[in-house]
mmCIF file of the N, C-alpha and C atoms, coordinates in Angstrom:
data_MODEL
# 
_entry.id   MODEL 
# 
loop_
_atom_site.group_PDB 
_atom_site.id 
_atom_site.type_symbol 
_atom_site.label_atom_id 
_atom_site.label_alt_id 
_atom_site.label_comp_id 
_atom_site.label_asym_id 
_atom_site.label_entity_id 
_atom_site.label_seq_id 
_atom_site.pdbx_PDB_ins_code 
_atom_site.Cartn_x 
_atom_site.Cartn_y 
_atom_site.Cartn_z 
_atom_site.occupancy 
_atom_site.B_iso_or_equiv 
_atom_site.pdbx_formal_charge 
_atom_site.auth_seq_id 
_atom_site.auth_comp_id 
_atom_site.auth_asym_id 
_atom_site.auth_atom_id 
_atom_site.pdbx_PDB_model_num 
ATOM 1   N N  . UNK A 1 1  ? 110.536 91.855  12.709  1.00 0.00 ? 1  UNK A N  1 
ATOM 2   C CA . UNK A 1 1  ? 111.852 92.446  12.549  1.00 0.00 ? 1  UNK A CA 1 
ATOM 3   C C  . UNK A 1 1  ? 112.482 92.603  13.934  1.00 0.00 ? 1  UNK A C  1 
ATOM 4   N N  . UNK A 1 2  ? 113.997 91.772  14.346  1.00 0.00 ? 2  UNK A N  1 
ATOM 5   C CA . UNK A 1 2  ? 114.050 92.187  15.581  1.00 0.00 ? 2  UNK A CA 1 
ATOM 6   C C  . UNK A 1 2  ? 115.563 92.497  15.704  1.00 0.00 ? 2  UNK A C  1 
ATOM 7   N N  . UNK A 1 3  ? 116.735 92.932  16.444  1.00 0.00 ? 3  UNK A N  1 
ATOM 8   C CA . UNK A 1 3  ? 117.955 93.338  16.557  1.00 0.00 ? 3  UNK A CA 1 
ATOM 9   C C  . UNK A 1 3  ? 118.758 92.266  15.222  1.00 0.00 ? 3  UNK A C  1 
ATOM 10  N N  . UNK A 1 4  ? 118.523 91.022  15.142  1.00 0.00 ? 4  UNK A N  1 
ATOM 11  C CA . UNK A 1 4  ? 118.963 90.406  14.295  1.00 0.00 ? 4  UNK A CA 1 
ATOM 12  C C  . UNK A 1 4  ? 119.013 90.410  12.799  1.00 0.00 ? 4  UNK A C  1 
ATOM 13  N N  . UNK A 1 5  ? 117.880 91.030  12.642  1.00 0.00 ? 5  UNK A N  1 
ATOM 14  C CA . UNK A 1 5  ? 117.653 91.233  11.278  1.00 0.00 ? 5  UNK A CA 1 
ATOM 15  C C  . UNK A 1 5  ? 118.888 91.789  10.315  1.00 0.00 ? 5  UNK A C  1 
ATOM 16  N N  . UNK A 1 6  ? 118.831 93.566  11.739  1.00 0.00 ? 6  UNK A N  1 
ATOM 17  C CA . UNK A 1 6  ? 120.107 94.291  10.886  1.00 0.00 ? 6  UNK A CA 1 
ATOM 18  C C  . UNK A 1 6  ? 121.437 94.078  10.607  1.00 0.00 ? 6  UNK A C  1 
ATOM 19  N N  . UNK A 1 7  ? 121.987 93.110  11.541  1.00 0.00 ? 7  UNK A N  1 
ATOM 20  C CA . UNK A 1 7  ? 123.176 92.398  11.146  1.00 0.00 ? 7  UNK A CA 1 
ATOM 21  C C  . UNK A 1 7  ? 122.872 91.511  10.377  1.00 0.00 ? 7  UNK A C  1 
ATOM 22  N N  . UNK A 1 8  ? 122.231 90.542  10.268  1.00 0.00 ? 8  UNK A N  1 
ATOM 23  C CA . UNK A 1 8  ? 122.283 89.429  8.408   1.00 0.00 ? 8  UNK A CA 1 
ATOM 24  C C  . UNK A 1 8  ? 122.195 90.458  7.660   1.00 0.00 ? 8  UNK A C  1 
ATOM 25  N N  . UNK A 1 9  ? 121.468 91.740  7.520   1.00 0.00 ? 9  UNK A N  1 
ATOM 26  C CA . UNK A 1 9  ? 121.357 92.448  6.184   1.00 0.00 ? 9  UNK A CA 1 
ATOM 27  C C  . UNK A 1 9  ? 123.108 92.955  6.052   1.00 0.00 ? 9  UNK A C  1 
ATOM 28  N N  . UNK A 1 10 ? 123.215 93.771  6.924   1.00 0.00 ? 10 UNK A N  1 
ATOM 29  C CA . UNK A 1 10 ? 124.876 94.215  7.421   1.00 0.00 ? 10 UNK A CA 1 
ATOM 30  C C  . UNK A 1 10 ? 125.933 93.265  6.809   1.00 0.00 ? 10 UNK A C  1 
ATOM 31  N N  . UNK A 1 11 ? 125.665 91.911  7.356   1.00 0.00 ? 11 UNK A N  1 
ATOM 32  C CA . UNK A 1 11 ? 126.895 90.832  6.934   1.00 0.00 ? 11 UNK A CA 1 
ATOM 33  C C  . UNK A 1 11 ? 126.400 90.795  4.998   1.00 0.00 ? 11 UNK A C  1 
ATOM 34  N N  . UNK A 1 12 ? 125.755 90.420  4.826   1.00 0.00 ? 12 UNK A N  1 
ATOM 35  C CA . UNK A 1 12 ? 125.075 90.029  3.799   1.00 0.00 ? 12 UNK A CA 1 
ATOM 36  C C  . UNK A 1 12 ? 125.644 91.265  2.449   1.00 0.00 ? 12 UNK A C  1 
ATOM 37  N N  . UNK A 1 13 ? 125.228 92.449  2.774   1.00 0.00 ? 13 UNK A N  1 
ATOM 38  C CA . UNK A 1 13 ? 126.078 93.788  2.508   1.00 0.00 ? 13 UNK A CA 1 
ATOM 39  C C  . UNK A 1 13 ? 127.703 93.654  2.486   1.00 0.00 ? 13 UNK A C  1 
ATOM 40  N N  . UNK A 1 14 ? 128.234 93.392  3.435   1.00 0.00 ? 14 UNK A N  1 
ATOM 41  C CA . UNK A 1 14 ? 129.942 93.355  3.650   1.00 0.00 ? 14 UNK A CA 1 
ATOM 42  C C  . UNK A 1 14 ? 130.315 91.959  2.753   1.00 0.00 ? 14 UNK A C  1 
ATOM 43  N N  . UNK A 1 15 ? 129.351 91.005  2.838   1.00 0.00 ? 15 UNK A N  1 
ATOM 44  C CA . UNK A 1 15 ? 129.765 89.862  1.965   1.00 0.00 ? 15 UNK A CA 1 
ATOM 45  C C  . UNK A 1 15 ? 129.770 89.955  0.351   1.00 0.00 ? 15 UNK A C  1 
ATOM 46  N N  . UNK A 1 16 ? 128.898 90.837  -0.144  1.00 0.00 ? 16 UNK A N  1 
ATOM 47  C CA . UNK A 1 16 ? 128.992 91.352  -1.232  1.00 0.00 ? 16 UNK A CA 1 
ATOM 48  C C  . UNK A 1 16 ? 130.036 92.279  -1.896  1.00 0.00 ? 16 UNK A C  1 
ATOM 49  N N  . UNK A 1 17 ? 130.334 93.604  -0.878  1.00 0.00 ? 17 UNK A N  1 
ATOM 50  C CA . UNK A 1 17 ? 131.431 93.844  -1.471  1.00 0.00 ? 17 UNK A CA 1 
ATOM 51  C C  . UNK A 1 17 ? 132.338 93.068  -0.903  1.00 0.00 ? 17 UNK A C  1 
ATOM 52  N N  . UNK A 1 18 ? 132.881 91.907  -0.459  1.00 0.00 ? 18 UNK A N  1 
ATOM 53  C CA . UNK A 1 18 ? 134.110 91.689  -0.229  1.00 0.00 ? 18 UNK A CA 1 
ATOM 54  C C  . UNK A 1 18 ? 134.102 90.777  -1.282  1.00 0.00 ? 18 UNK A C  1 
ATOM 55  N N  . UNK A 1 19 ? 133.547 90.604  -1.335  1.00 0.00 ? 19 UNK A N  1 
ATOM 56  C CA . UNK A 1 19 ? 133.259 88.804  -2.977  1.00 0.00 ? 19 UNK A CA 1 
ATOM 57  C C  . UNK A 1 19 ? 133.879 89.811  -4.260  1.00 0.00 ? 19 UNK A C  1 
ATOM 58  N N  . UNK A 1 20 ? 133.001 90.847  -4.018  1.00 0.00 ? 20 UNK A N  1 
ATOM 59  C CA . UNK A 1 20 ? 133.282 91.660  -5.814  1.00 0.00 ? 20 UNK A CA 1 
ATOM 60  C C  . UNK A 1 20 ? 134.972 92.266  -5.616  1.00 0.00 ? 20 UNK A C  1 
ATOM 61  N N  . UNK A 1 21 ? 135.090 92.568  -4.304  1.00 0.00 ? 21 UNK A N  1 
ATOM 62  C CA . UNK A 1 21 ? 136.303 93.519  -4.274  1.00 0.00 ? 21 UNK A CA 1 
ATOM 63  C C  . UNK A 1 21 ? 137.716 92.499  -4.630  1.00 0.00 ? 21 UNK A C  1 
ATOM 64  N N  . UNK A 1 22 ? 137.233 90.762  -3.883  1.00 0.00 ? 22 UNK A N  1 
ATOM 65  C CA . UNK A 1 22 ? 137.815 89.793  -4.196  1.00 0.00 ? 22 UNK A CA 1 
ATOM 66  C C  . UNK A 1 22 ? 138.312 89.529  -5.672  1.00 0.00 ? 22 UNK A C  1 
ATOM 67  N N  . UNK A 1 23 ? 136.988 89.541  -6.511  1.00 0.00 ? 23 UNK A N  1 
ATOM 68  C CA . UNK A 1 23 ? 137.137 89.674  -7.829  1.00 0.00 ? 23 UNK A CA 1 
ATOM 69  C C  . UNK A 1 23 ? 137.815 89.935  -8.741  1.00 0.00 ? 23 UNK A C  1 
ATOM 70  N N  . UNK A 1 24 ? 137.579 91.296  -8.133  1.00 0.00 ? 24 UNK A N  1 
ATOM 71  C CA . UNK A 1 24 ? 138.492 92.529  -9.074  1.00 0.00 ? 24 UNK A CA 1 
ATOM 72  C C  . UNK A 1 24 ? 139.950 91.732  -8.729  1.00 0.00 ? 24 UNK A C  1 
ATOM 73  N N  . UNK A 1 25 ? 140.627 91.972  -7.113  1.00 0.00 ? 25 UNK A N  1 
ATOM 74  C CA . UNK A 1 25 ? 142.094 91.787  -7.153  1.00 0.00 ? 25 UNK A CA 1 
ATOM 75  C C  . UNK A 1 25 ? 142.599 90.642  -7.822  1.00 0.00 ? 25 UNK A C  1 
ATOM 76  N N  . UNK A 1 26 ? 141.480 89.620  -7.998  1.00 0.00 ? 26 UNK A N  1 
ATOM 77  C CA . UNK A 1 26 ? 142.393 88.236  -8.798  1.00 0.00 ? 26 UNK A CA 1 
ATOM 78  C C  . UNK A 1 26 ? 142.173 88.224  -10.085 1.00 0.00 ? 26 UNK A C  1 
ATOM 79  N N  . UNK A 1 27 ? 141.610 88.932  -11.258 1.00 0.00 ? 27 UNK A N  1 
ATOM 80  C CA . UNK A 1 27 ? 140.843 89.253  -12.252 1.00 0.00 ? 27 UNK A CA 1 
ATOM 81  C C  . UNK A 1 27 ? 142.314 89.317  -12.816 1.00 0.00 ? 27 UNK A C  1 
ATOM 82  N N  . UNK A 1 28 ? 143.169 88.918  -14.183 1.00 0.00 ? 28 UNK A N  1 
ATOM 83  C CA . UNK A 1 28 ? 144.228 88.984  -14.509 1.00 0.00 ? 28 UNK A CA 1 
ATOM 84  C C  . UNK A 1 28 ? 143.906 90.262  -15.832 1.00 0.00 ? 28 UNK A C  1 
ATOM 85  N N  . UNK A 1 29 ? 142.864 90.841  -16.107 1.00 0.00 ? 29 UNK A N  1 
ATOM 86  C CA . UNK A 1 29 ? 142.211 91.749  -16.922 1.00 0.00 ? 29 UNK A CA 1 
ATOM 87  C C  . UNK A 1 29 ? 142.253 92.733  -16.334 1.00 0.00 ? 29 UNK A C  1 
ATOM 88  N N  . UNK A 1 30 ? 142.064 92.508  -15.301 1.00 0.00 ? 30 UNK A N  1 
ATOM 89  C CA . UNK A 1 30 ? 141.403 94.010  -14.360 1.00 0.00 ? 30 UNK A CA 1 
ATOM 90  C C  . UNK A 1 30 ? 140.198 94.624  -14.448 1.00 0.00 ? 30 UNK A C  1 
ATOM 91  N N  . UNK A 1 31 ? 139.131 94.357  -13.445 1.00 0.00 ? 31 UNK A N  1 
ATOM 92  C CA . UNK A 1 31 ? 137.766 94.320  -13.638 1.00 0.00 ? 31 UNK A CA 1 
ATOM 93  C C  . UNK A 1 31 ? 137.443 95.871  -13.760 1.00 0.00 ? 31 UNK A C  1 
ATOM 94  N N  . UNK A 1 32 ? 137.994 96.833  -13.126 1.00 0.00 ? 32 UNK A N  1 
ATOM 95  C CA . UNK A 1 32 ? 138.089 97.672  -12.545 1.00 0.00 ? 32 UNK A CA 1 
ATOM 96  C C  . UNK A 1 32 ? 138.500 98.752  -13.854 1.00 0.00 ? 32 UNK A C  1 
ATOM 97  N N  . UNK A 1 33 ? 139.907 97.934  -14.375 1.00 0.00 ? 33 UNK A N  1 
ATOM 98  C CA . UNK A 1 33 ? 140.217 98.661  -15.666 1.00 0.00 ? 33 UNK A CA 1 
ATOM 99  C C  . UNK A 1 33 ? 139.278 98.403  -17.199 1.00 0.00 ? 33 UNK A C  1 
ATOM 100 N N  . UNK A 1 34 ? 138.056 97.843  -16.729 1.00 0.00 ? 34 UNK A N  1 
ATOM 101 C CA . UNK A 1 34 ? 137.342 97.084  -17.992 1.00 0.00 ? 34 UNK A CA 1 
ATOM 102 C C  . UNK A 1 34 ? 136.457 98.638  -17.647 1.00 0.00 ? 34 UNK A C  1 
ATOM 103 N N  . UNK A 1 35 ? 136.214 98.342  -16.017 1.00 0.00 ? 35 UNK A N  1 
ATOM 104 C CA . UNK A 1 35 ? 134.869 99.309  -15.590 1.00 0.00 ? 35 UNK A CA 1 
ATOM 105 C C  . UNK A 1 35 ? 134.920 100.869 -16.407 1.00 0.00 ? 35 UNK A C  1 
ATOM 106 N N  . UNK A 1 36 ? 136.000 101.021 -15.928 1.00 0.00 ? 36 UNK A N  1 
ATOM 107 C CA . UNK A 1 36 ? 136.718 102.635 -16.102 1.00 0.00 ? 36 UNK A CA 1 
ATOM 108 C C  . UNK A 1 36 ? 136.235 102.310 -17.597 1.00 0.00 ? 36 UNK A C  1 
ATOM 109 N N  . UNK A 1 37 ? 137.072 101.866 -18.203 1.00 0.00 ? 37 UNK A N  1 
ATOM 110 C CA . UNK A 1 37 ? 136.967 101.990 -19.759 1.00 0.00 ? 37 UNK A CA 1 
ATOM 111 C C  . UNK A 1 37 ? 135.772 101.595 -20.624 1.00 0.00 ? 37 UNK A C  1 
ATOM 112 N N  . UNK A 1 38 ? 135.253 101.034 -20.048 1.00 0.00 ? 38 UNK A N  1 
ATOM 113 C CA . UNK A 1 38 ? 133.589 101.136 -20.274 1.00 0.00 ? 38 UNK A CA 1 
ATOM 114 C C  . UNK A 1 38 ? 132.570 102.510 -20.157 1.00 0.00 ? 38 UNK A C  1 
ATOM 115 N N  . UNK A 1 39 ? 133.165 102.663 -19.511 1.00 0.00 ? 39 UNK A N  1 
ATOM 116 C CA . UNK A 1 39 ? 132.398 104.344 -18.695 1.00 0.00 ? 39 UNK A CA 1 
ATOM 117 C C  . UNK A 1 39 ? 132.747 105.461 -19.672 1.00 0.00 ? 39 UNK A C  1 
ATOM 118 N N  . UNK A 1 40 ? 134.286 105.071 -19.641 1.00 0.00 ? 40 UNK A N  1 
ATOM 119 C CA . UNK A 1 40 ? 134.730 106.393 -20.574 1.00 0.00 ? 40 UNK A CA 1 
ATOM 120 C C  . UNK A 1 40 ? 134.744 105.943 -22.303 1.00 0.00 ? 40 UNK A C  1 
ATOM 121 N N  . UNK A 1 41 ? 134.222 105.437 -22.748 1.00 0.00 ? 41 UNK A N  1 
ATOM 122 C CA . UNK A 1 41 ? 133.834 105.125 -24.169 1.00 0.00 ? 41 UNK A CA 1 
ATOM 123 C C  . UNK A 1 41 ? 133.034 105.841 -24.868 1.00 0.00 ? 41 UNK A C  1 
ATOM 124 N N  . UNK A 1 42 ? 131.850 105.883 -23.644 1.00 0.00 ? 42 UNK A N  1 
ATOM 125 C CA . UNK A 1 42 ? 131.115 107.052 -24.993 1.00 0.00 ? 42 UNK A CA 1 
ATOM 126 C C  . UNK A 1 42 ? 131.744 108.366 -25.034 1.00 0.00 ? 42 UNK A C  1 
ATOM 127 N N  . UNK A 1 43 ? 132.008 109.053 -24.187 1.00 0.00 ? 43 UNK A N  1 
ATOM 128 C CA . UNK A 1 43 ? 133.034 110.236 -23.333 1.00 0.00 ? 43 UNK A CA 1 
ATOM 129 C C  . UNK A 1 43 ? 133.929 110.258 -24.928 1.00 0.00 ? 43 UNK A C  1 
ATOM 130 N N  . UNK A 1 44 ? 134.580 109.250 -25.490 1.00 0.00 ? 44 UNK A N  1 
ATOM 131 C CA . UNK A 1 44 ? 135.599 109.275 -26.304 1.00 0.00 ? 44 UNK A CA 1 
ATOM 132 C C  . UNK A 1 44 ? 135.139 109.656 -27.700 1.00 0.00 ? 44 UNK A C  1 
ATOM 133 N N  . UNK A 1 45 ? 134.056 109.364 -27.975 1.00 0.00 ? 45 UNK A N  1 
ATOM 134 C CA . UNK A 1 45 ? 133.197 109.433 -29.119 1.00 0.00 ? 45 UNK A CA 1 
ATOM 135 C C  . UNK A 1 45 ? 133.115 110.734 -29.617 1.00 0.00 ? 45 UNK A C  1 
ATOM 136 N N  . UNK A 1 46 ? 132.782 111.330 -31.108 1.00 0.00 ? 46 UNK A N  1 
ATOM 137 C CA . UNK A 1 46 ? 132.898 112.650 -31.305 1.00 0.00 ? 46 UNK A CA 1 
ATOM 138 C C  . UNK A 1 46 ? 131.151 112.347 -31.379 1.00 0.00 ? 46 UNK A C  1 
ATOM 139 N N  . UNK A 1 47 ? 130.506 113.538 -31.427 1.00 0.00 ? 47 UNK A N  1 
ATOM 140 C CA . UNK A 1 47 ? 128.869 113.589 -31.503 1.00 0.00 ? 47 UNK A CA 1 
ATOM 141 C C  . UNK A 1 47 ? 128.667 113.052 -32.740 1.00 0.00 ? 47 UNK A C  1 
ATOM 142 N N  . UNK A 1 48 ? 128.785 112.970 -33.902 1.00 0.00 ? 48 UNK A N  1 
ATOM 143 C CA . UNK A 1 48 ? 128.354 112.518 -35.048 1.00 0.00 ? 48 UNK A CA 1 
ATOM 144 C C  . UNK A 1 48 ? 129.032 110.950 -35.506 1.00 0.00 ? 48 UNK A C  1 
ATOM 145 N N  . UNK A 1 49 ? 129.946 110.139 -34.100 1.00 0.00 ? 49 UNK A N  1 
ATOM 146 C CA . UNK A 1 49 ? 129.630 108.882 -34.443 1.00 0.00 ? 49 UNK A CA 1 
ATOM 147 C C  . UNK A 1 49 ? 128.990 108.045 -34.492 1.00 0.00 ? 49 UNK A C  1 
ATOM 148 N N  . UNK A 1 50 ? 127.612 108.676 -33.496 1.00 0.00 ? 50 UNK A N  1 
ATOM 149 C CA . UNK A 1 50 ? 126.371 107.716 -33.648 1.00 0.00 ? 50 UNK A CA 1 
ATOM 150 C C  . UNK A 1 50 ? 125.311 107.769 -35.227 1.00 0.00 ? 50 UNK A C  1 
ATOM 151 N N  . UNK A 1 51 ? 125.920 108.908 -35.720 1.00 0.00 ? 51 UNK A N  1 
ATOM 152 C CA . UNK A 1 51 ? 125.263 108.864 -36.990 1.00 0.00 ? 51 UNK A CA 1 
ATOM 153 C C  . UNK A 1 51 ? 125.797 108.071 -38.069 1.00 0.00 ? 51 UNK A C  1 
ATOM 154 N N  . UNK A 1 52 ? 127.039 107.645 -38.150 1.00 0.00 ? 52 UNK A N  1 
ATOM 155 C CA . UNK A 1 52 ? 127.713 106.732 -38.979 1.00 0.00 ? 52 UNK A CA 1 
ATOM 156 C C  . UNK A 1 52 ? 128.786 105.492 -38.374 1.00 0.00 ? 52 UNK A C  1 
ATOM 157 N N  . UNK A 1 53 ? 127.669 105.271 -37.506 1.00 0.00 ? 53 UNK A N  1 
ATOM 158 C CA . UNK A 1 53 ? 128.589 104.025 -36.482 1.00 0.00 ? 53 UNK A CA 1 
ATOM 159 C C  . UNK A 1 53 ? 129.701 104.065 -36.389 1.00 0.00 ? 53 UNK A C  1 
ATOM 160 N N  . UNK A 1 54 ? 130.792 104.878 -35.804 1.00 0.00 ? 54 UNK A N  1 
ATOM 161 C CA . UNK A 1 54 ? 131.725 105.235 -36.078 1.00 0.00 ? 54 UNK A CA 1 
ATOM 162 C C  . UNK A 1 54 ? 132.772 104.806 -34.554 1.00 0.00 ? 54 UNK A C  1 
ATOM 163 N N  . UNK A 1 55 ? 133.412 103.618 -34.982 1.00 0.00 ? 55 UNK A N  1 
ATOM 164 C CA . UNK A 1 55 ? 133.586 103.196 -33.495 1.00 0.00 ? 55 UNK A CA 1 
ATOM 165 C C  . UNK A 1 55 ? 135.433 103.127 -33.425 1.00 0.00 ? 55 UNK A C  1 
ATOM 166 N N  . UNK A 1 56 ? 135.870 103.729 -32.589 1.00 0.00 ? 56 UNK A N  1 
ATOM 167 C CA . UNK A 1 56 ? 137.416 104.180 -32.611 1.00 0.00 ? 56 UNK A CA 1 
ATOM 168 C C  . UNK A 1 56 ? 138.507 102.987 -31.695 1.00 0.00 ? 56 UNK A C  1 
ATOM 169 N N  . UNK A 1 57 ? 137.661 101.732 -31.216 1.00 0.00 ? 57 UNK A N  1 
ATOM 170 C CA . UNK A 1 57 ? 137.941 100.760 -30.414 1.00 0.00 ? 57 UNK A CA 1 
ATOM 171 C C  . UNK A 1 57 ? 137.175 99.852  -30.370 1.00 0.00 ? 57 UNK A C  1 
ATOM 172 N N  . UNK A 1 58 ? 137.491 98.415  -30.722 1.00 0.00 ? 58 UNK A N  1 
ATOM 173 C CA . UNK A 1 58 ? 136.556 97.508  -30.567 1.00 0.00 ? 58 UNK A CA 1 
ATOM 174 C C  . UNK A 1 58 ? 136.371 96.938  -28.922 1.00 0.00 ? 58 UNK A C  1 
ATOM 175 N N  . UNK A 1 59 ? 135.117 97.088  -28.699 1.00 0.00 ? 59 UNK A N  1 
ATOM 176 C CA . UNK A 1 59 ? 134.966 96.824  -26.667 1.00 0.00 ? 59 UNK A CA 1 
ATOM 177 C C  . UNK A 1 59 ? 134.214 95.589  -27.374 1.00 0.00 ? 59 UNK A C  1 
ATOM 178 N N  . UNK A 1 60 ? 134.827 94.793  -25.968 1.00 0.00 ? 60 UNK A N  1 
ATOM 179 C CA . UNK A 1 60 ? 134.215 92.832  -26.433 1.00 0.00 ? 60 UNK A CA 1 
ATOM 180 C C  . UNK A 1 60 ? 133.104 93.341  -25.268 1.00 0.00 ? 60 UNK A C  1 
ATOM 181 N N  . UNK A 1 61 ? 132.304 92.206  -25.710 1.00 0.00 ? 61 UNK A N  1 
ATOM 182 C CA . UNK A 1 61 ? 130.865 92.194  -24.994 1.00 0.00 ? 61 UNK A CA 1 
ATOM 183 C C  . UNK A 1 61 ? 130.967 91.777  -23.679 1.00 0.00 ? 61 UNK A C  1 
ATOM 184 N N  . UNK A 1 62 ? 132.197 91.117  -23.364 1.00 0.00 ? 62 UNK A N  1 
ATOM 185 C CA . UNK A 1 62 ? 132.037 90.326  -21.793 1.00 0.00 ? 62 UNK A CA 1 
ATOM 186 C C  . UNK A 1 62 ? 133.920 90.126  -21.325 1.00 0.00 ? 62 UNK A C  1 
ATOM 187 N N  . UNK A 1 63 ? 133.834 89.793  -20.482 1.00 0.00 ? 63 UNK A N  1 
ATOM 188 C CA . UNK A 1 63 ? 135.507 89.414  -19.802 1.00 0.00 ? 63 UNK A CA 1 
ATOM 189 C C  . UNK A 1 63 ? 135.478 88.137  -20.660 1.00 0.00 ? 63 UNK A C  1 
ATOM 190 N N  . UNK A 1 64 ? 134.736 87.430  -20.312 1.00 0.00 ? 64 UNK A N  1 
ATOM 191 C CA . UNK A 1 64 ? 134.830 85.940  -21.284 1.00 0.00 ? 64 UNK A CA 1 
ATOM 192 C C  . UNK A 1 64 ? 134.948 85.694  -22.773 1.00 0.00 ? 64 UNK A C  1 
ATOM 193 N N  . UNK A 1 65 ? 134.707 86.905  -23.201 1.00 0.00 ? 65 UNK A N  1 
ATOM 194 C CA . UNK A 1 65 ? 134.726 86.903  -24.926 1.00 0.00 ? 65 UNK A CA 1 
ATOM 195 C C  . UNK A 1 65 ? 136.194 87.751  -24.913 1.00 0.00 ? 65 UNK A C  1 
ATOM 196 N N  . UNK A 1 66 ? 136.376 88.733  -23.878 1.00 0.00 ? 66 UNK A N  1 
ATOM 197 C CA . UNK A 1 66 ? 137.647 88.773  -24.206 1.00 0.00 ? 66 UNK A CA 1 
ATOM 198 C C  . UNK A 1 66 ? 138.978 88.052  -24.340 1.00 0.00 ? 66 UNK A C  1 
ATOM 199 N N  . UNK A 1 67 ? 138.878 87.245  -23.294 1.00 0.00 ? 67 UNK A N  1 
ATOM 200 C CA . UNK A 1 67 ? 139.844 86.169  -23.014 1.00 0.00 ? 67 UNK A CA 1 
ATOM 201 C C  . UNK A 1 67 ? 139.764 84.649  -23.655 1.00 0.00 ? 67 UNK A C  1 
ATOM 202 N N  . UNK A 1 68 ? 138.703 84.890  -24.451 1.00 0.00 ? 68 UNK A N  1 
ATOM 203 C CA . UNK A 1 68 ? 138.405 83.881  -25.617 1.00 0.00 ? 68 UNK A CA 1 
ATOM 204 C C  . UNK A 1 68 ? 139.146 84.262  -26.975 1.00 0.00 ? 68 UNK A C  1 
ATOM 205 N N  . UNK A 1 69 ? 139.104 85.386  -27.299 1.00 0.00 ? 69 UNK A N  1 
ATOM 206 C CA . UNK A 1 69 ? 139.635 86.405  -28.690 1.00 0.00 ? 69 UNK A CA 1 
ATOM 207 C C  . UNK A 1 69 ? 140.996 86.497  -28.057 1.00 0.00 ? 69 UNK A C  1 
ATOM 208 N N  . UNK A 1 70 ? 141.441 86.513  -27.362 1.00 0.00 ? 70 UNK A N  1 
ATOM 209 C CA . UNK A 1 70 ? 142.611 86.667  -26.655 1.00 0.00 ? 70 UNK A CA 1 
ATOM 210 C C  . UNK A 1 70 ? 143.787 87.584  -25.710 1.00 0.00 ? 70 UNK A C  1 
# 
């Protein structure tokens, strides 16, 4: 391990989020607005919809199935 190491890990790090952050801004969906609303789904749920599958929004499985369904 020598001074070099920690910068490839460093770049390697900054190259990652800049790829995803890339993502998001050209994403015509909004990756960001999928994220959020993913998160807050169960949040939306009353406690006894897991007892009668009780689902108040259909969430597609992927960006690609969304923009396939349309």
């Amino acid at each position: 391990m020598n001074g070099l190491f920690v910068w490839a890990w460093m770049f390697l790090f900054g190259y990652l989020v800049w790829a995803n952050g890339f993502m998001f801004l050209i994403s015509w969906r909004g990756y960001w607005q999928e994220s959020i609303e993913t998160l807050a789904q169960p949040h939306e749920l009353p406690p006894f919809a897991n007892l009668i599958r009780l689902r108040d929004k259909p969430v597609a499985l992927s960006i690609v199935q969304e923009r396939l369904v349309g």
